[in-house]
BAZA-792743 format. One record per residue (C-alpha): residue number from 1; x negated, y, z. Coordinates in Angstrom, 2 decimals. Example, Ala and Ser with C-alpha at 12.3 -4.5 7.8 and 13.67 -1.06 7.14 Angstrom:
BEGIN
     k        xx        yy        zz
     1    -12.30     -4.50      7.80
     2    -13.67     -1.06      7.14
***
This chain:
BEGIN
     k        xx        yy        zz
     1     88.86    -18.22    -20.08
     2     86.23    -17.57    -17.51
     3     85.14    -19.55    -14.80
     4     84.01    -18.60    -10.77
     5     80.72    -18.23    -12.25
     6     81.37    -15.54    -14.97
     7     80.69    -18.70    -17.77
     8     83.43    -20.14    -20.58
     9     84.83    -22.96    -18.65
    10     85.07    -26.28    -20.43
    11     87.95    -28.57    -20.63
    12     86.50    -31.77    -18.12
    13     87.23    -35.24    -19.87
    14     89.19    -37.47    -17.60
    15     87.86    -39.74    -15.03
    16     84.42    -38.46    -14.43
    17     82.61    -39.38    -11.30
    18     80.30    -36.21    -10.20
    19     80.36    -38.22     -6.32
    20     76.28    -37.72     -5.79
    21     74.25    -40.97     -4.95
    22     72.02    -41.23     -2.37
    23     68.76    -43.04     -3.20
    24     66.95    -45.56     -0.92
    25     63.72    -44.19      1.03
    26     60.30    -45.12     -0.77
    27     59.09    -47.29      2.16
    28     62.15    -49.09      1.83
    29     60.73    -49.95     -1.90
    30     57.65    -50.78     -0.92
    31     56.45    -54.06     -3.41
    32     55.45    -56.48     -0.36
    33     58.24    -55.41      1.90
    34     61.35    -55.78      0.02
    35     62.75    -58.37     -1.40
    36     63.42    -59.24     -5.33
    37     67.06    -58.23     -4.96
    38     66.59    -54.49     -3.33
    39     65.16    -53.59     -6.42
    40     67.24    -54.90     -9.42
    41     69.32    -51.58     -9.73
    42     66.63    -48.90     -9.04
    43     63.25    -47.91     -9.90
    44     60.18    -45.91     -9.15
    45     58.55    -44.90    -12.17
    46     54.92    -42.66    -11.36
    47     53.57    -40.37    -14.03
    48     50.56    -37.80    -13.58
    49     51.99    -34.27    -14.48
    50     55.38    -32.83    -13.07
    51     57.15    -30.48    -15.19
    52     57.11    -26.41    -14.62
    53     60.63    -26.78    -15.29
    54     63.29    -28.61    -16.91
    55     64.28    -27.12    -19.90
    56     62.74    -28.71    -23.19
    57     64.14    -26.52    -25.37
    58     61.86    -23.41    -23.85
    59     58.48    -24.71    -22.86
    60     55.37    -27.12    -24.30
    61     55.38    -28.82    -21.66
    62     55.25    -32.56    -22.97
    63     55.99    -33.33    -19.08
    64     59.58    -32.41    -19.13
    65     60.26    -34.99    -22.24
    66     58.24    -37.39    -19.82
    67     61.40    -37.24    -17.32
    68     64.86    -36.45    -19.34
    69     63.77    -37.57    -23.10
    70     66.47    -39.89    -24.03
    71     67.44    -40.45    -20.06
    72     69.36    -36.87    -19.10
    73     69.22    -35.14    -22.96
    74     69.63    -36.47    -26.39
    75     69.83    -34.79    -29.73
    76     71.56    -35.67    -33.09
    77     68.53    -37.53    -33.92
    78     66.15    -39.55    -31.49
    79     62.83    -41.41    -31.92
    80     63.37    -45.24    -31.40
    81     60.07    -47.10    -30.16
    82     58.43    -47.99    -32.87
    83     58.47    -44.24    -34.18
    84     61.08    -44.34    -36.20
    85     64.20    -41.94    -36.44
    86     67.70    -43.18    -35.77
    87     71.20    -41.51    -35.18
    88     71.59    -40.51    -31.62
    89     74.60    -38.12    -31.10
    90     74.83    -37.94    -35.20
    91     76.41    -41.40    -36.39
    92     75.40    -40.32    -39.90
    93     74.92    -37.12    -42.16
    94     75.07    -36.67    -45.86
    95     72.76    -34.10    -47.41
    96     73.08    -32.34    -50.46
    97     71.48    -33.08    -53.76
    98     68.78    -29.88    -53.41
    99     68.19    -30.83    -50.21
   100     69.62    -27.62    -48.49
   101     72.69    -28.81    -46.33
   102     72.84    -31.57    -44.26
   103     75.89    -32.01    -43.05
   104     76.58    -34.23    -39.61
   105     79.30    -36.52    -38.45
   106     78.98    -36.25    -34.58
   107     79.72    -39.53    -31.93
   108     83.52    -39.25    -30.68
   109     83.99    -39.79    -26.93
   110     80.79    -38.21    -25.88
   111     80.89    -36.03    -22.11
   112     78.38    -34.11    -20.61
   113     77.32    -35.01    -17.16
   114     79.78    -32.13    -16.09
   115     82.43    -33.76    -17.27
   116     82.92    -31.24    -20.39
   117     83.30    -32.65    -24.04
   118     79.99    -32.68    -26.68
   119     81.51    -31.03    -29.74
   120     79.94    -29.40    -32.71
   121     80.03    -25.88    -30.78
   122     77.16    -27.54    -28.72
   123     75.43    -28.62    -31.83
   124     76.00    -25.08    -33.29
   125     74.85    -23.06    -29.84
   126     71.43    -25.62    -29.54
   127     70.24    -24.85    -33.18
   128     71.44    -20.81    -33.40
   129     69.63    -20.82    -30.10
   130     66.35    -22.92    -30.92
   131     66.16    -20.72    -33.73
   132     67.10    -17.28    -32.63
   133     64.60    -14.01    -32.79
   134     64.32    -14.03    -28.76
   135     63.67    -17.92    -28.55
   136     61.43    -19.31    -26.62
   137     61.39    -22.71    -27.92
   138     57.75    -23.72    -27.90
   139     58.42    -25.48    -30.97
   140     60.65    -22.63    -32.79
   141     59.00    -23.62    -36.16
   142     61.04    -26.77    -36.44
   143     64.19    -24.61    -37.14
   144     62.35    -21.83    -39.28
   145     63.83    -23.35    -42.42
   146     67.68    -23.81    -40.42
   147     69.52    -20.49    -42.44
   148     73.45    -21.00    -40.85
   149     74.93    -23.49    -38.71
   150     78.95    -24.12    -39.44
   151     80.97    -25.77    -36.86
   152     83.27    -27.25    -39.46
   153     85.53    -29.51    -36.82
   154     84.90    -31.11    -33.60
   155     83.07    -33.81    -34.88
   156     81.52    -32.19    -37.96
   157     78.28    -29.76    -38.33
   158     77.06    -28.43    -41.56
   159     73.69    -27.17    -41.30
   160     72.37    -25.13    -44.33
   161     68.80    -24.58    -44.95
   162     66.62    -21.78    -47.05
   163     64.30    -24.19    -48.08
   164     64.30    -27.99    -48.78
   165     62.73    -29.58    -45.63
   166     61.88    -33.30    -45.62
   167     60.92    -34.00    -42.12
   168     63.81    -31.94    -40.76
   169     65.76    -35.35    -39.50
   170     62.39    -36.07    -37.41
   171     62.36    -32.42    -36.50
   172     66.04    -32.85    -35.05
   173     64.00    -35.93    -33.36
   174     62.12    -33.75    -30.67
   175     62.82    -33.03    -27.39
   176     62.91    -29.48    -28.03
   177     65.96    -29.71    -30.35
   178     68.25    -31.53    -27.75
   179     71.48    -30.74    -27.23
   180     72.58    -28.51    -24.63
   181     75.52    -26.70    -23.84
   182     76.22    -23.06    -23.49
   183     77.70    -23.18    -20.20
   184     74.95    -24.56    -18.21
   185     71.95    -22.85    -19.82
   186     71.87    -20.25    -16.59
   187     70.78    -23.14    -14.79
   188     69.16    -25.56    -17.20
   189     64.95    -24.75    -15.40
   190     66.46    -26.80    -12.03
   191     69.64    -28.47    -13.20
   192     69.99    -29.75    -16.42
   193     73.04    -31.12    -18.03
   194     72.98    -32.86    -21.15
   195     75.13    -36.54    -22.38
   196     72.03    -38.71    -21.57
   197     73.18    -42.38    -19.44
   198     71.46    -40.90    -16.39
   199     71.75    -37.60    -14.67
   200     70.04    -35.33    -12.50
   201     70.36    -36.03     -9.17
   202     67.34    -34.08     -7.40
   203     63.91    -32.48     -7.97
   204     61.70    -32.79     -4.72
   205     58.90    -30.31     -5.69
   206     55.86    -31.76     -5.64
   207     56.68    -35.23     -5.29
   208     59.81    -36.41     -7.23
   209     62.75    -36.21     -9.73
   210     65.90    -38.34     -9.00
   211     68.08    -39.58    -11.78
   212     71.22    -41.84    -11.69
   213     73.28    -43.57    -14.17
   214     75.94    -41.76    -15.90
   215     78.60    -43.90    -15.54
   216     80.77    -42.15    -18.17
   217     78.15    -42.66    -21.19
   218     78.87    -43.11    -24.49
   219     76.58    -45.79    -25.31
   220     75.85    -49.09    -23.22
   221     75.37    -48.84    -19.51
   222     71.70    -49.17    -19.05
   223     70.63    -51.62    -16.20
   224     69.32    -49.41    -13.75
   225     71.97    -47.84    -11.43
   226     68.93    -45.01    -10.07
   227     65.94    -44.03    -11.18
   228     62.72    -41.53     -9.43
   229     60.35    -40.15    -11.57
   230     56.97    -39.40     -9.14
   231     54.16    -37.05     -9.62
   232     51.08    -38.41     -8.89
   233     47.78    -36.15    -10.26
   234     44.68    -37.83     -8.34
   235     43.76    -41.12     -9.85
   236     42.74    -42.53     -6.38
   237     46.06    -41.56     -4.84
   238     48.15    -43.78     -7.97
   239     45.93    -46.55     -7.66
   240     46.77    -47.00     -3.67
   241     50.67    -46.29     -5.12
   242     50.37    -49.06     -7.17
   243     48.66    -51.43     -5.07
   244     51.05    -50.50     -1.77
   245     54.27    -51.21     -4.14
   246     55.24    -47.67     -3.91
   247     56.02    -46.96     -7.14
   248     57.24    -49.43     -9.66
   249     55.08    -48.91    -12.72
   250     52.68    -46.46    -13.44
   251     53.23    -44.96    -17.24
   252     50.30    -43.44    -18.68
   253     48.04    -44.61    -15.72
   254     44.86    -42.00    -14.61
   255     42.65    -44.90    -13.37
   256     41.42    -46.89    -16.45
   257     38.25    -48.25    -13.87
   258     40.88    -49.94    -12.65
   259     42.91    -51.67    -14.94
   260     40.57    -54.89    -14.65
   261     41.48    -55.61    -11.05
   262     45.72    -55.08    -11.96
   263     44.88    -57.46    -14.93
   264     43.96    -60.13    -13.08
   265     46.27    -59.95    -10.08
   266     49.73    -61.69    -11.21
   267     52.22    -59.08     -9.30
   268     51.07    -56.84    -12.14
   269     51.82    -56.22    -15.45
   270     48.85    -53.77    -17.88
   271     50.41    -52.21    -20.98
   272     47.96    -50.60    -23.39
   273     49.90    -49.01    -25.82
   274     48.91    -45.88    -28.12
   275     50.32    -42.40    -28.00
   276     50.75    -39.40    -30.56
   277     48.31    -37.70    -28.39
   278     45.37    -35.97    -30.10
   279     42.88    -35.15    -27.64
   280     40.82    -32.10    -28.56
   281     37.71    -29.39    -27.59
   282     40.31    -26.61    -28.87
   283     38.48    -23.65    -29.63
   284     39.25    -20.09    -29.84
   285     39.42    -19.46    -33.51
   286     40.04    -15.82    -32.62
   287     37.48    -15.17    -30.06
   288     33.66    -14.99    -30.70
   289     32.07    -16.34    -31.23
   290     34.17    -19.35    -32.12
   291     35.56    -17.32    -34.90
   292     32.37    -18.49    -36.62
   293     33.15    -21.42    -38.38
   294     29.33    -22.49    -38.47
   295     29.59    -22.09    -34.64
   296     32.13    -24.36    -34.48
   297     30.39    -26.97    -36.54
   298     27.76    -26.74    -34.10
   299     30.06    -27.49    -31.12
   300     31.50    -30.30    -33.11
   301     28.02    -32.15    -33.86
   302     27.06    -31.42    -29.74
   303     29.71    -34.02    -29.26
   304     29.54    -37.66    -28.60
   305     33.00    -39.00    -29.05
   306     32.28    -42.83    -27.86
   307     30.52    -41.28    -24.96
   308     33.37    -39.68    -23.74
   309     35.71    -42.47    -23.93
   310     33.16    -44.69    -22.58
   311     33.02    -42.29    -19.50
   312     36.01    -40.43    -18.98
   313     38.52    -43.61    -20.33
   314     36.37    -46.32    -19.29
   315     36.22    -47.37    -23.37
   316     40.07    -46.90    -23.65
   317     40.50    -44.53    -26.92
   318     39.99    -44.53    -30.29
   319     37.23    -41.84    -31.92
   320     39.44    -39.39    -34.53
   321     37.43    -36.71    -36.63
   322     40.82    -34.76    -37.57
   323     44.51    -34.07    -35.80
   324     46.07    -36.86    -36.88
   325     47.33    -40.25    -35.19
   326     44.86    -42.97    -36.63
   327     47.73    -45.84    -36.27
   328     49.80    -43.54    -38.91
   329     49.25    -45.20    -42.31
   330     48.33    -41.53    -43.94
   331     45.32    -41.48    -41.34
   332     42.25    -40.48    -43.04
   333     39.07    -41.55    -41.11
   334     36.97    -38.04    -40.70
   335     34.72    -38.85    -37.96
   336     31.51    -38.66    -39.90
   337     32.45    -35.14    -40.91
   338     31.15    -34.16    -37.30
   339     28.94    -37.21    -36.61
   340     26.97    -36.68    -33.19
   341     23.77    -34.71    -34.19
   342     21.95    -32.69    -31.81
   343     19.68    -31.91    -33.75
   344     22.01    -30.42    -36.39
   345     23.86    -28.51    -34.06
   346     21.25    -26.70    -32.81
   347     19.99    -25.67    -35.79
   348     24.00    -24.56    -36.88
   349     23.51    -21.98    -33.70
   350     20.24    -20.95    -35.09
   351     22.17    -19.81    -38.43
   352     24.66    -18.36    -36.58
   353     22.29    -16.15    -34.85
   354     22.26    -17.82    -31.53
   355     19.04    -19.44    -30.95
   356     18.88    -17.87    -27.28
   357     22.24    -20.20    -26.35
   358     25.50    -18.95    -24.82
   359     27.71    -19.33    -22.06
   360     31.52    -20.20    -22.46
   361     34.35    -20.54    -20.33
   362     35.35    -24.65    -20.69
   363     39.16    -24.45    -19.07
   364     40.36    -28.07    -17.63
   365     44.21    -28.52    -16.94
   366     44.75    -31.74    -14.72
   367     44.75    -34.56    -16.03
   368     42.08    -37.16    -16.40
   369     41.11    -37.27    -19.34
   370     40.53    -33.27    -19.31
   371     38.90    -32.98    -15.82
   372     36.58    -36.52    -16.54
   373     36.11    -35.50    -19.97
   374     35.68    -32.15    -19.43
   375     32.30    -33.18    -17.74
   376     30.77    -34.98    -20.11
   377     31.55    -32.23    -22.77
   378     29.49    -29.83    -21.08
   379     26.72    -31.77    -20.44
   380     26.57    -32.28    -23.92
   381     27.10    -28.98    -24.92
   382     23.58    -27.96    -22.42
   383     22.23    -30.42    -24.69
   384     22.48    -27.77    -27.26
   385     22.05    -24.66    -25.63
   386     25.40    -24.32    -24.98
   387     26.26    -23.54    -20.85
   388     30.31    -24.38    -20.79
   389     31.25    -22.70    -17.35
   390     34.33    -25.18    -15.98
   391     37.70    -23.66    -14.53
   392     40.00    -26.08    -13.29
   393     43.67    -25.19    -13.49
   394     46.70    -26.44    -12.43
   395     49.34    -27.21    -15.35
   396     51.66    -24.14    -14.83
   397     48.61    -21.79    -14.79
   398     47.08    -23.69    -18.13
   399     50.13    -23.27    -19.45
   400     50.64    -19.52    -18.41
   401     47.00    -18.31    -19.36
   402     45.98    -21.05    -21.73
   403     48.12    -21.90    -24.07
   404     50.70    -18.36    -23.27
   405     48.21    -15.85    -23.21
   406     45.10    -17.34    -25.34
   407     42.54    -16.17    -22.60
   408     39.96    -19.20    -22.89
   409     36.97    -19.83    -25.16
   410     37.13    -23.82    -24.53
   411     39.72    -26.44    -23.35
   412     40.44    -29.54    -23.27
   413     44.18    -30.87    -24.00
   414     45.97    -34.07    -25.15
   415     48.74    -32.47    -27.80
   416     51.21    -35.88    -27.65
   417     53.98    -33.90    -30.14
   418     54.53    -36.33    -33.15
   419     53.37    -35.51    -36.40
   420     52.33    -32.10    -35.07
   421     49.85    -30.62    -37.82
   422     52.07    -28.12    -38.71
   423     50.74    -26.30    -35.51
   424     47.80    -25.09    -37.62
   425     50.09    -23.28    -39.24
   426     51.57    -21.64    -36.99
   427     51.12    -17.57    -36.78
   428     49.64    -16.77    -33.20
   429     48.84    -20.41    -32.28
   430     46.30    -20.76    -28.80
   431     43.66    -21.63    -30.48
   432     43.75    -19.10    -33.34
   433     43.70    -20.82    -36.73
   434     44.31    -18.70    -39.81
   435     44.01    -20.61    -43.59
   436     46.26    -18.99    -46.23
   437     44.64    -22.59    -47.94
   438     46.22    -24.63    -44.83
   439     49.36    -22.50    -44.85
   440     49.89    -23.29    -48.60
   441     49.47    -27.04    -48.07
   442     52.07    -26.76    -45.28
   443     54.85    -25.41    -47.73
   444     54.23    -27.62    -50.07
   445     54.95    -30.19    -47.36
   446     58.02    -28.91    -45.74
   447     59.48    -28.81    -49.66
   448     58.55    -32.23    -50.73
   449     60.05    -35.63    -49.57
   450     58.92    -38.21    -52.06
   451     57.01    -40.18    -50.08
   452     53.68    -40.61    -51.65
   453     53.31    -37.27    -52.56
   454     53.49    -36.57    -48.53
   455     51.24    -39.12    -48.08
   456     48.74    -37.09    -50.09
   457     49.24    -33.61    -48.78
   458     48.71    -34.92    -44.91
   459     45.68    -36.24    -46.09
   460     44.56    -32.95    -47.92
   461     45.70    -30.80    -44.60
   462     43.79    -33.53    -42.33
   463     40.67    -32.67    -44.31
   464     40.86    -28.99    -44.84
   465     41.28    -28.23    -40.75
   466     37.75    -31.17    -40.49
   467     36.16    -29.20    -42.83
   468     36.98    -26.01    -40.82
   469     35.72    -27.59    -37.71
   470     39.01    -25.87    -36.31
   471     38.73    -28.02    -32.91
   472     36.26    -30.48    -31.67
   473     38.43    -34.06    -32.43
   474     37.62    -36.24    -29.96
   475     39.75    -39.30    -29.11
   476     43.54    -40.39    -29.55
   477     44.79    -40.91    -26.05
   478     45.69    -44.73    -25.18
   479     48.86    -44.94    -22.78
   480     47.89    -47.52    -20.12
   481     50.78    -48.76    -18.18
   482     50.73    -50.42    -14.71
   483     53.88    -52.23    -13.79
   484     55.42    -54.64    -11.36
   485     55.43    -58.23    -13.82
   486     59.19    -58.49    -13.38
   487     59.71    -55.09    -14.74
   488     60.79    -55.04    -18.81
   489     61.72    -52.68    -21.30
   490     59.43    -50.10    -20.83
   491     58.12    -48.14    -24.25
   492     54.62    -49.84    -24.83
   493     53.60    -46.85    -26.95
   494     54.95    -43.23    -27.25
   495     55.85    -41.64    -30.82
   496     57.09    -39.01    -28.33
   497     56.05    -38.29    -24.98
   498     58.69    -39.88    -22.72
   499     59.56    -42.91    -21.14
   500     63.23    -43.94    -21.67
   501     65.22    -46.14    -19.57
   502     68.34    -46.94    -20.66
   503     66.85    -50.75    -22.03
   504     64.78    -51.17    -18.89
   505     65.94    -54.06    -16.10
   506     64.23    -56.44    -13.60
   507     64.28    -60.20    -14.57
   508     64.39    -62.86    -11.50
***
């Protein structure tokens, strides 16, 4: 049947509570005014970049996992803390002895926010979706190999594939293969539904999202009764929102200068913890004259890696020559490969036929590291002969002409997806890359699981897109976290970008 709204409607479970909560003011949070007690149920968690919207299953946004990862949506699988994969709304799957049907037991007793029953129809709708011609998953590739999805019973998906894939439980890991459900995909960009223990209360534009606990959840009630996610871009502005006890904790904080002073002050927790972020110069592989591979090398050797941590992160970072996390034991150490040399690179411009310099656009989304980074890069690149005219842009507009439309020469971005570099093999990519020699490496991945021979195909694809000088590696971004000391079980690192709260609580 159809409901008011022209949509299926759902049979609600029983007993579900959609009465909305109000949340507390943010002066009445405020660290030195309230007392211990007014904040053992809630929380005000700051993070730089607000999402354009809130679907993760249609945008690259890693800001939208950064709010409803693992709090409003969850998918079969889910990525526990320490990086591995675990069941989530799968309590187990069998696959097939060629590797070409996995087939899911789903978790009984599981409601959407709206009250409506998880099913394998969801799971079926979500993947068919993900995967479909018109999708606009950013990360449609993780489904490429998906060739039918069966509903087989409520609680049962098969999922056949045309091709053995052997990260394709991780792939069911990222945010963009959550499940969501038919009926409220009209409205997922401002109010999304999914089976997460809190839902979505409010989204203040330009200041805040409000969650709240779910109290019909499947799994254990987390601690927190509310929690408000705030946007907070200018590094000055989150160090005074830290220091006035305006926010809670700070995840991913912009101010590294300042982590000495929140060190030493006892009201104040600092969590350094590591991220799957690669932070890299990307170049326009399909643009002159970066379509020059020996220009590229040039633009690699202009750079001075420690530099730029030692300026822009205030020595928080760790130097990578290749797209690969360094704390992931098939890390190969590439840095040398574009050592910083000057002299070399200069002379790599001469061969290329550009001995008279250039100018380039260098185009900066918001963040930090970008924007303080971004400076430093371009002296260097003058260094060189290389004049790297700087654009700021805000994230929606990086997003839109950036990474959408490929109109840049330079940039600087932070790509935090784990295990992400299967995005140089991606056909229209932002920054271009095209290796029928990469491209074969990557099928030989998708089709092989034993474990060592992965091992040694990510190491052959880290050095093939090095030896390319496809980007200009830079640094894998640290994830500095301020928070009140009584505050525990926040992540301490990110194998996805997000910051889950079911397991966080105050102590006394």
């Amino acid at each position: 049947m159809l409901c008011a709204t022209g949509r299926r409607a759902r049979r609600p479970s029983q007993g579900v509570a959609m009465t909305p909560r109000i949340l507390a003011p943010l002066a009445a949070l405020a660290f030195a005014a309230a007392p211990a007690l007014a904040q053992e149920n809630d929380l005000t968690l700051a993070i730089q970049l607000e999402p354009p919207h809130l679907d993760p299953t249609s945008a690259a946004a890693g800001a939208i996992d950064s709010v409803l990862y693992a709090n409003v949506f969850e998918g079969l699988t889910r990525f526990a803390a320490d990086g591995s994969v675990e069941p989530a709304l799968a309590t187990e799957w069998e696959i097939s002895e060629d590797g070409l049907t996995y087939t899911f037991t789903l978790r009984s007793g599981v409601t959407f926010h709206d009250g409506t029953d998880f099913t394998a129809e969801d799971v079926k709708f979500t993947l068919d979706r993900a995967r479909a011609e018109d999708s606009t998953n950013a990360q449609k590739v993780l489904f490429e190999a998906i060739e039918e999805v069966n509903a087989v019973d409520p609680q049962t998906v098969e999922v056949r594939l045309s091709r053995p894939e052997g990260a394709f439980l991780s792939n069911l890991a990222w945010g963009d293969a959550v499940i969501v459900a038919e009926e409220s995909i009209a409205d997922i960009k401002q109010t999304p539904i999914g089976t997460g223990p809190f839902r979505f209360e409010q989204w203040v534009q330009g200041d805040r999202i409000e969650l709240a606990r779910f109290e019909e959840y499947w799994g254990e009630a987390p601690a927190l009764e509310a929690a408000t996610f705030r946007f907070i871009a200018d590094p000055t502005a989150a160090f005074a929102a830290v220091m006035a006890g305006d926010v809670d904790a700070f995840a991913g904080f912009p101010a590294p200068e300042n982590l000495p002073q929140f060190e030493s002050d006892p009201r104040f927790t600092v969590i350094t913890g590591s991220t799957e972020g690669e932070t890299i110069l990307a170049m326009n592989n399909a643009r002159e004259p970066f379509d020059d591979p020996v220009v590229r090398e040039a633009v690699a050797h202009a750079i001075d890696r420690q530099a730029i941590i030692d300026g822009a992160m205030y020595g928080i970072g760790t130097p990578i020559g290749t797209h690969f996390a360094p704390h992931n034991p098939d890390y190969v150490d590439l840095t040398e490969l574009s050592a910083h040399d000057p002299e070399k690179a200069r002379k790599l411009l001469q061969e290329a036929g550009l001995e008279e310099g250039l100018t380039v656009s260098l185009k900066l989304p918001p963040p930090s590291y970008a924007r303080r980074g971004g400076e430093i890069v371009a002296a260097q690149l003058r260094e060189v002969g290389i004049t790297a005219e700087i654009q700021t842009l805000e994230w929606a507009q990086w997003l839109e002409e950036v990474f959408g439309n490929h109109d840049f020469d330079l940039t600087i971005v932070s790509h935090t997806e784990p295990m992400d570099i299967n995005i140089y093999a991606r056909d229209d990519y932002y920054f271009g890359y095209d290796s029928p020699a990469f491209d074969e490496i990557m099928t030989e991945l998708d089709a092989t699981a034993e474990p060592v021979a992965r091992s040694e195909l990510l190491k052959a694809a880290q050095e093939k897109i090095a030896e390319d000088y496809v980007n200009g590696y830079l640094f894998q971004l640290a994830l500095p976290t301020v928070a009140d000391a009584r505050l525990e079980g926040l992540w301490e690192n990110q194998p996805t970008q997000a910051n889950p709260l079911a397991g966080v609580h105050w102590t006394e």
